[in-house]
C-alpha positions as CSV (number, residue, x, y, z in Angstrom):
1,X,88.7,83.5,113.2
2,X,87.1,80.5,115.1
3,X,85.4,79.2,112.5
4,X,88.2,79.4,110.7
5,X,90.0,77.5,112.7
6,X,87.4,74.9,113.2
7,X,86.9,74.6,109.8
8,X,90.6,73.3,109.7
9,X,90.4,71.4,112.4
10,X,92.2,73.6,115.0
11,X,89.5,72.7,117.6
12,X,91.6,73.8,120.7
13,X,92.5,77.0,118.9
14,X,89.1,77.7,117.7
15,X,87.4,76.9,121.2
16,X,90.5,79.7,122.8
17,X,89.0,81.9,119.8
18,X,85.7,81.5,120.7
19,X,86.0,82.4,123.8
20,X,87.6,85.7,123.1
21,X,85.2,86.4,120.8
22,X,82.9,86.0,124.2
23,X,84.1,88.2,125.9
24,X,83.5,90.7,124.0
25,X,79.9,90.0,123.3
26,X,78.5,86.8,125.3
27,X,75.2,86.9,124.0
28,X,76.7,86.6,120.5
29,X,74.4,83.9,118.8
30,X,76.6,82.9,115.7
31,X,79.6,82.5,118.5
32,X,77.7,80.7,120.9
33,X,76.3,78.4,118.0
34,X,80.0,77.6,116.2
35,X,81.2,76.9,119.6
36,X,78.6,74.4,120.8
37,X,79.6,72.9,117.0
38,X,83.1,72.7,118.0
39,X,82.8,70.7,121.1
40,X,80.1,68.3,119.5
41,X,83.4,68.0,117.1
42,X,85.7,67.2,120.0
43,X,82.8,65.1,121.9
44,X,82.4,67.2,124.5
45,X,78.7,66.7,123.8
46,X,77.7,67.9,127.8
47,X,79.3,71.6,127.2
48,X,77.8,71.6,123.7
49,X,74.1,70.7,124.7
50,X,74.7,73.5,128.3
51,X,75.4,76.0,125.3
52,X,72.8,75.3,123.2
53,X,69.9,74.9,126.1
54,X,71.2,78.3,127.2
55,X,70.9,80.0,123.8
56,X,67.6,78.4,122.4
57,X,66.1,79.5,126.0
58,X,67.6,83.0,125.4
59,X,68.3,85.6,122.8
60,X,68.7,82.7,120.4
61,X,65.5,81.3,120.8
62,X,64.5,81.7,117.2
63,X,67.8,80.3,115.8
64,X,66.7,77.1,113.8
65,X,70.3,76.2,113.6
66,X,70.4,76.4,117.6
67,X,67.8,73.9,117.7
68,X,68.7,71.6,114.6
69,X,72.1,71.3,116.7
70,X,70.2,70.6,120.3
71,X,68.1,67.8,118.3
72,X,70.6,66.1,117.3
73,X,72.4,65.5,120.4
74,X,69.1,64.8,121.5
75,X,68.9,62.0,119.4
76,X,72.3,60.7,119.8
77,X,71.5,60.2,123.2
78,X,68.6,58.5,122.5
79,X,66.1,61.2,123.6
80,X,63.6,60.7,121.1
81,X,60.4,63.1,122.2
82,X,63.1,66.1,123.3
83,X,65.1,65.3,119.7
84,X,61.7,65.4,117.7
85,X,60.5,68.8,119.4
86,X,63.8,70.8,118.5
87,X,64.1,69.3,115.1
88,X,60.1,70.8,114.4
89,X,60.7,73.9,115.8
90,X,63.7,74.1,113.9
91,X,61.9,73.4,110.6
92,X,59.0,75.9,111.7
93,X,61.5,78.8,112.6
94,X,63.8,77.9,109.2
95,X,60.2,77.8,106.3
96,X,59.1,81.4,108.7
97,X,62.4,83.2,108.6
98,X,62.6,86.0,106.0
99,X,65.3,85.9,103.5
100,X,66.8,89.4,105.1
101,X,66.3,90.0,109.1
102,X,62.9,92.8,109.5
103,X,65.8,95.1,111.5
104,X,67.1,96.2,108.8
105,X,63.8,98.2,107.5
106,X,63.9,101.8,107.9
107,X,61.8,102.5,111.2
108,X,59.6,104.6,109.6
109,X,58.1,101.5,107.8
């Protein structure tokens, strides 16, 4: 419902969303991700860049979107060497990623 409501420009209403969603499940990648989005949108760029260092140095480590996102605040603040290190990890996690996640195999595979 967040990014709903992002989408449409509700930012203080999607940012109340995503925090719900939160707690709930605050390791939720996707959540964390759309809600670092939503304060870039609101130029809270600080909160947005905590967020994203905390995911891409946790369980969303392999998120190219976390990344794409940290490198461009990155450069928008004019940090070139930190903005050029996301973006290529970014690129190198997106051209590795499988179409479909390997968890949904069958463990017996």
């Amino acid at each position: 419902f967040g990014y709903l409501l992002s989408i449409q420009k509700q930012y203080a209403d999607a940012i109340t969303s995503f925090h719900k969603a939160l707690a709930i499940d605050g390791n939720h990648v996707p959540t964390l991700i759309h809600l670092a989005r939503t304060y870039i949108e609101t130029d809270n760029i600080d909160i947005a860049e905590g967020l994203l260092e905390s995911v891409t140095k946790g369980s969303g480590w392999d998120c190219a979107e976390a990344w794409l996102y940290l490198g461009k605040i990155c450069q928008n603040t004019n940090r070139v060497k930190r903005a050029k290190d996301c973006l290529w990890y970014a690129l190198d996690l997106e051209e590795s990623s499988p179409v479909r996640p390997f968890s949904i195999l069958p463990a017996c595979l």
